[in-house]
C-alpha positions as CSV (number, residue, x, y, z in Angstrom):
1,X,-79.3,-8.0,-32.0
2,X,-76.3,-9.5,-31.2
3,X,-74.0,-8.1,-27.9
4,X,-70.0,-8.3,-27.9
5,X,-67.6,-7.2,-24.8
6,X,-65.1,-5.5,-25.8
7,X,-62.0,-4.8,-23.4
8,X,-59.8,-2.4,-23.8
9,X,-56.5,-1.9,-22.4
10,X,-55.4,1.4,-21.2
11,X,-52.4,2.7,-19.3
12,X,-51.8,4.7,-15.8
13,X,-48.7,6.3,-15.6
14,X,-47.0,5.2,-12.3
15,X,-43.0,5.0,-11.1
16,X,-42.5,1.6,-11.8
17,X,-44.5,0.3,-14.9
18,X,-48.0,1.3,-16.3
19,X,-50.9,-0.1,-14.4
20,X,-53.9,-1.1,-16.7
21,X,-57.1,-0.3,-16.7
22,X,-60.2,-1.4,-17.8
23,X,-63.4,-0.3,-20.4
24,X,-66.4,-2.2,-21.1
25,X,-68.2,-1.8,-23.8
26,X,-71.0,-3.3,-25.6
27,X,-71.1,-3.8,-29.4
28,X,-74.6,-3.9,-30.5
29,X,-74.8,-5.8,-33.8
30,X,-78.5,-5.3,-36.2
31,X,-80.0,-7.9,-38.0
32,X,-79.8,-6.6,-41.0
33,X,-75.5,-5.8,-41.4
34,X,-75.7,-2.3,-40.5
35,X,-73.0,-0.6,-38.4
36,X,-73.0,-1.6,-35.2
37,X,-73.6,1.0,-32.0
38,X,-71.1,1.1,-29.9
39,X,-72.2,2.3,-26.2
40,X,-69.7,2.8,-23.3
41,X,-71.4,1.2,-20.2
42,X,-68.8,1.4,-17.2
43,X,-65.1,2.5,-17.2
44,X,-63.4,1.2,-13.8
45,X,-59.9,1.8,-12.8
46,X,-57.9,0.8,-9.8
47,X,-60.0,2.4,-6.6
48,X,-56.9,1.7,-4.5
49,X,-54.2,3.5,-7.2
50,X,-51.0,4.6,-5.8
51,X,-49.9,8.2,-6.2
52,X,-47.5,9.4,-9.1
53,X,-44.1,8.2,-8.2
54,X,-41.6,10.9,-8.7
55,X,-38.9,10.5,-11.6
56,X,-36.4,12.3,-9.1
57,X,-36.2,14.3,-6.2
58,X,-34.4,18.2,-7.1
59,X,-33.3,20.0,-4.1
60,X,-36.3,17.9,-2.0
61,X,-39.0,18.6,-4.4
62,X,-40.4,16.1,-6.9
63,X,-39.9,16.2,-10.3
64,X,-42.9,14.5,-11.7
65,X,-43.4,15.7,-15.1
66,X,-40.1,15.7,-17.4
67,X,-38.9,18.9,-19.1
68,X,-39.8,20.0,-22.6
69,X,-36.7,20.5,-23.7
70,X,-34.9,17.5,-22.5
71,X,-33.4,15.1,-24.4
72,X,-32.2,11.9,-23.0
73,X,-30.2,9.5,-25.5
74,X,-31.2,6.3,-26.6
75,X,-28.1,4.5,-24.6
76,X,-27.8,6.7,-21.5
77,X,-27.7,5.2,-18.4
78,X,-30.9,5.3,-16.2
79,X,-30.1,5.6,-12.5
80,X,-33.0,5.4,-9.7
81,X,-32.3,6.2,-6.3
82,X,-36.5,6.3,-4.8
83,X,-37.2,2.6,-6.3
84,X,-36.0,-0.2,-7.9
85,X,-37.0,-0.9,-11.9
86,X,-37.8,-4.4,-12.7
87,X,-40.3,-7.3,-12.5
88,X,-40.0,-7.6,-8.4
89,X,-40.8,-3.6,-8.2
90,X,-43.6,-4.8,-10.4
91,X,-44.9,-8.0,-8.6
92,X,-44.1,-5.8,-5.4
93,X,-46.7,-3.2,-6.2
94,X,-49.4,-5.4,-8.2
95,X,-49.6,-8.0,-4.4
96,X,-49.6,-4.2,-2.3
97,X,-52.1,-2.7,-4.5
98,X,-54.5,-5.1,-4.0
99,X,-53.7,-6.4,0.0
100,X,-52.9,-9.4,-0.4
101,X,-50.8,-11.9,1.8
102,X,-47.1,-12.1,0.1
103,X,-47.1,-15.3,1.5
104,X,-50.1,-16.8,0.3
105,X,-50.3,-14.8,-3.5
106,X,-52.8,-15.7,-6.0
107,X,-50.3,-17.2,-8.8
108,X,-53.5,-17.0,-11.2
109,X,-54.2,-13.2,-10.7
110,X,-50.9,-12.1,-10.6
111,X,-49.5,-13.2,-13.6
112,X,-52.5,-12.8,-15.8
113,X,-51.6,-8.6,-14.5
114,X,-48.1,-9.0,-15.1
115,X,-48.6,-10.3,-18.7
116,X,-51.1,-7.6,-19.1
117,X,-48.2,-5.2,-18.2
118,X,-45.6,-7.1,-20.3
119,X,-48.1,-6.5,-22.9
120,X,-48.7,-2.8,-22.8
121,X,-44.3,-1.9,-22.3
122,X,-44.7,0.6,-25.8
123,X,-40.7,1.3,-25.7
124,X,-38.2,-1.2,-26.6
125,X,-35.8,-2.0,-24.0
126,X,-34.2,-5.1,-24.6
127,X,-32.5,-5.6,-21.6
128,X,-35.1,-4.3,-19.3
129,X,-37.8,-6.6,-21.2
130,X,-35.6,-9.3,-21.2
131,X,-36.1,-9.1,-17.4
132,X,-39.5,-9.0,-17.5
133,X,-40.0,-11.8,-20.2
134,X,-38.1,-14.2,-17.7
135,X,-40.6,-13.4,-14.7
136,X,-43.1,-13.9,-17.1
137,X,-41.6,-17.1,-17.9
138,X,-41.2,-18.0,-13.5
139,X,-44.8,-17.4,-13.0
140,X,-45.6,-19.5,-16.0
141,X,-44.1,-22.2,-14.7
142,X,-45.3,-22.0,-10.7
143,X,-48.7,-21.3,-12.3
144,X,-48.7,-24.7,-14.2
145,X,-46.9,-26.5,-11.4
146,X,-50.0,-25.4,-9.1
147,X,-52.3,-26.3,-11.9
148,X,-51.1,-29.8,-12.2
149,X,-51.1,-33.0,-9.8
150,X,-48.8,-33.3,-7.3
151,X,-47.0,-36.5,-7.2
152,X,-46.9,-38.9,-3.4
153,X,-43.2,-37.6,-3.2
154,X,-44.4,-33.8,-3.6
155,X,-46.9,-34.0,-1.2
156,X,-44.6,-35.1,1.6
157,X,-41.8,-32.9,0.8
158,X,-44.7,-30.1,1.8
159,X,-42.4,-27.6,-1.0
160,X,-44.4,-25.0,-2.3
161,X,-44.1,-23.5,-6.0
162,X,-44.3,-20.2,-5.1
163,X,-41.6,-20.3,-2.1
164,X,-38.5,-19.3,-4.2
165,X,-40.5,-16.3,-5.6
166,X,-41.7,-15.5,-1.7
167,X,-38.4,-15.3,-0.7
168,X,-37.0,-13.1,-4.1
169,X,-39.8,-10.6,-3.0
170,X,-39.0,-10.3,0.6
171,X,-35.7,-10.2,0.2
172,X,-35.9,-6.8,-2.4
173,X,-38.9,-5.5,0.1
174,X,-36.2,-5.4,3.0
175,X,-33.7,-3.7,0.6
176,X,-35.9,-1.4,-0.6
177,X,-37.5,-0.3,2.6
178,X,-33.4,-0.3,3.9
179,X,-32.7,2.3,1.1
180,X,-36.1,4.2,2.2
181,X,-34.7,4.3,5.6
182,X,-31.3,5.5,3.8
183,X,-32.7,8.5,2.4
184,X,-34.6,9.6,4.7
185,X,-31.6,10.5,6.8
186,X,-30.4,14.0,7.0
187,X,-28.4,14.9,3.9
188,X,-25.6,17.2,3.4
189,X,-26.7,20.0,1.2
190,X,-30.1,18.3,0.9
191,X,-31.7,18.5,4.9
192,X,-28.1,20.3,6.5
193,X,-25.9,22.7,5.4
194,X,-22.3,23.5,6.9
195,X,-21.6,26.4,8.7
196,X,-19.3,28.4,6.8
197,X,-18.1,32.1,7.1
198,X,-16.4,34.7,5.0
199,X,-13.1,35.5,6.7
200,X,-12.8,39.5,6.5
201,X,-9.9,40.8,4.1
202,X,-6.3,41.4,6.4
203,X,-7.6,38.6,8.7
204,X,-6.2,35.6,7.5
205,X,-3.2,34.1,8.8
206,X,-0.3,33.3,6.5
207,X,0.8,29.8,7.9
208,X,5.2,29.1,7.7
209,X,5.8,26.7,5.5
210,X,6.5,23.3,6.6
211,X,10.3,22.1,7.3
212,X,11.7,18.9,7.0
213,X,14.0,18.1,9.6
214,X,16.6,17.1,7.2
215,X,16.9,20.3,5.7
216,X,16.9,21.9,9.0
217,X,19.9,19.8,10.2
218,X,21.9,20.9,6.5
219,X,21.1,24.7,7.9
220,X,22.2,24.4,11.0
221,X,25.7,22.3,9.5
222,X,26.4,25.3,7.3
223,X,25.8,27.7,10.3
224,X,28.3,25.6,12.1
225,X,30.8,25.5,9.0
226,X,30.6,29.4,8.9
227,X,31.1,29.8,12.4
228,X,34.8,28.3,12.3
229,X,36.0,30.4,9.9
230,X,35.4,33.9,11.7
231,X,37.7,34.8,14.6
232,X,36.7,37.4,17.4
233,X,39.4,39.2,19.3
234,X,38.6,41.7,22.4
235,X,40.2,45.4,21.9
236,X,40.8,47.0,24.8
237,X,41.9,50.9,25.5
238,X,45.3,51.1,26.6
239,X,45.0,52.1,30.3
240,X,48.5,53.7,29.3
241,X,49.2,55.7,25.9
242,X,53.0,56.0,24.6
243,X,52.1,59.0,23.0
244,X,50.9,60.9,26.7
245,X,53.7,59.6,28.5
246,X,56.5,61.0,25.6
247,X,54.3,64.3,26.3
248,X,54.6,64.2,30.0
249,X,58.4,63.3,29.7
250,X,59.1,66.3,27.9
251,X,56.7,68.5,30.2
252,X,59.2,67.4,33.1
253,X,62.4,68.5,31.0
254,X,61.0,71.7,29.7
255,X,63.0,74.6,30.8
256,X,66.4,72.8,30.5
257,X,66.0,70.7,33.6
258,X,68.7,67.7,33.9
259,X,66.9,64.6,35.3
260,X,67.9,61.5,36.7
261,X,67.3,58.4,34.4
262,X,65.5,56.7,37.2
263,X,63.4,59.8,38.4
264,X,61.2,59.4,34.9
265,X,59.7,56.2,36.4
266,X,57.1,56.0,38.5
267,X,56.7,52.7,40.8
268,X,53.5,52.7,41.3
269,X,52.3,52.3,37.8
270,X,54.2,48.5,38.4
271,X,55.7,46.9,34.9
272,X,53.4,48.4,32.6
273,X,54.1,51.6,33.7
274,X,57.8,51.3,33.5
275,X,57.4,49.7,30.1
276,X,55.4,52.6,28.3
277,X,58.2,55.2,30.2
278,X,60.9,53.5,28.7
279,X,59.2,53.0,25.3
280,X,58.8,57.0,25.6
281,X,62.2,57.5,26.1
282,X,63.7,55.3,23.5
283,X,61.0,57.3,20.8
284,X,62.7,60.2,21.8
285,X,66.3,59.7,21.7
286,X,65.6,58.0,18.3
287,X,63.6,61.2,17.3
288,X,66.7,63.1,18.1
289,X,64.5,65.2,21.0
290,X,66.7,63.8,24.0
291,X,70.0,62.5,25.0
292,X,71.7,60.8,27.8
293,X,74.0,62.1,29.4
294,X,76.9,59.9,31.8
295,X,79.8,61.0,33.2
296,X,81.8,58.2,33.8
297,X,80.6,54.0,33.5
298,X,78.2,52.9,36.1
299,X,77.5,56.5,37.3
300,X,73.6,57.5,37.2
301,X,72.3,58.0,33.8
302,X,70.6,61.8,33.1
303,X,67.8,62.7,30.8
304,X,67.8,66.4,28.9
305,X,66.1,67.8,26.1
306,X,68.9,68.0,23.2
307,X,69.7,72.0,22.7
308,X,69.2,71.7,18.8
309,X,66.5,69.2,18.9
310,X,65.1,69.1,15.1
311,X,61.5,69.5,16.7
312,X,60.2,71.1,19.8
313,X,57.4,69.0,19.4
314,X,56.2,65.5,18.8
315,X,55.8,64.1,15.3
316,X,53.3,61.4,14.5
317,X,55.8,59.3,13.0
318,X,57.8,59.0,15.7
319,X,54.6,56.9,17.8
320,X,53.6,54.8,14.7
């Protein structure tokens, strides 16, 4: 009987790659050719496994299991905001998962899990395994560069192999932790929501429209233009009224009476007075209603109402 390990390669699911694990078995071969018995002895996986990384994060709750139904084309573009996909994300969880120093790393171990992950990649990305293919290629080299001996000159420079890919690996540990830090701050929409309110109906407040001040100075110029081409004038009632005083001329010469020219004026009324009498007087005589009457040159002047006067009264014509 003739035993043969066999191991065989299968995959976790996990956020940033697959992780393998392992299955022994033993192929028991007869003497005689038959088929061989195949019996599974242990099956080990990692004891220290990380959870299930997310694919995303929907309204604060993980999405760990894609939809049926969706369909994602071949060239769409594949955004990650919880970690970062490529071979440091990799190397960065293979050194965690097991505790070890980042400082001090096993070059040996590591890569032979990293090639064991190149190996089991099932989808082709070309530019993502292009990525990959070139860590490989880094730990390759620092593994062979460990594995060989070190020249005088080496030795006294004190350089380590593995201090360029020390530092690549810090330096993406602080960014990723920064971006952890990042999202873990309260989010609008996500953590905090703005205070909003409906404003009731017949409650909002129509707001005047803005005004240059150039258009308010071409406002105010065509007031100013308009304003000089209106003219105001006061109108005043006349304290004394042509047409009363002709009346209250004739009142004095009803009944035939013979008056003196100088009696009809009244002195203290002053010149306005006088002016409206005589105004009265002259309306009359030209209306035919009175006449003068003088005896002889420079003698006093009388006022009468005219015998055959054409009217007793006074027209309207006669004040226009």
């Amino acid at each position: 009987m003739e035993a043969e390990t066999v191991i065989e390669l299968s995959t976790a699911s996990h956020g940033a790659g697959s992780v393998p694990a392992t299955r022994t078995r033993l192929r028991e071969r007869s003497a005689n050719g038959s088929a061989p018995a195949t019996l599974d002895v242990a099956e080990t996986t990692p004891a220290d496994t990380q959870p299930e990384l997310p694919f995303a994060m929907v309204q604060g709750a993980p999405l760990l299991t894609l939809p049926l139904d969706l369909y994602i084309p071949p060239d769409a573009l594949e955004v990650f905001l919880d970690a970062f996909e490529g071979p440091l994300d990799l190397l960065l969880y293979l050194i965690k998962r097991q505790n070890l120093d980042i400082l001090d790393i096993p070059i040996a171990e590591i890569t032979a899990q990293y090639m064991e992950y190149v190996e089991l990649m099932t989808e082709l990305r070309l530019e993502l395994a292009a990525e990959y293919l070139v860590m490989a290629a880094m730990l390759a080299e620092i593994k062979s560069r460990l594995l060989l001996p070190r020249t005088s000159q080496e030795e006294e420079d004190g350089i380590d192999p593995r201090a360029d890919l020390v530092r690549r690996l810090q330096e993406y540990e602080r960014f990723k932790q920064a971006a952890q830090d990042l999202d873990a701050l309260p989010r609008l929409e996500r953590d905090v929501f703005a205070v909003s309110a409906a404003i009731p109906p017949g409650l909002s407040q129509r707001l005047p429209p803005e005004v240059d001040l150039g258009e308010l100075l071409m406002a105010l110029r065509g007031v100013l233009a308009r304003a000089d081409l209106f003219t105001s004038h006061r109108v005043e009632k006349e304290s004394l009224s042509l047409r009363e005083r002709m009346s209250q001329v004739m009142e004095r010469l009803m009944g035939g009476r013979f008056l003196n020219f100088t009696d009809l004026f009244n002195l203290d009324e002053g010149r306005a007075g006088a002016v409206v009498t005589f105004l009265a007087l002259l309306e009359l005589i030209k209306s035919s209603i009175l006449e003068l009457v003088q005896t002889e040159p420079f003698t006093p002047i009388h006022v009468r109402l005219r015998e055959s006067s054409p009217q007793a009264g006074i027209d309207d014509s006669a004040v226009a």
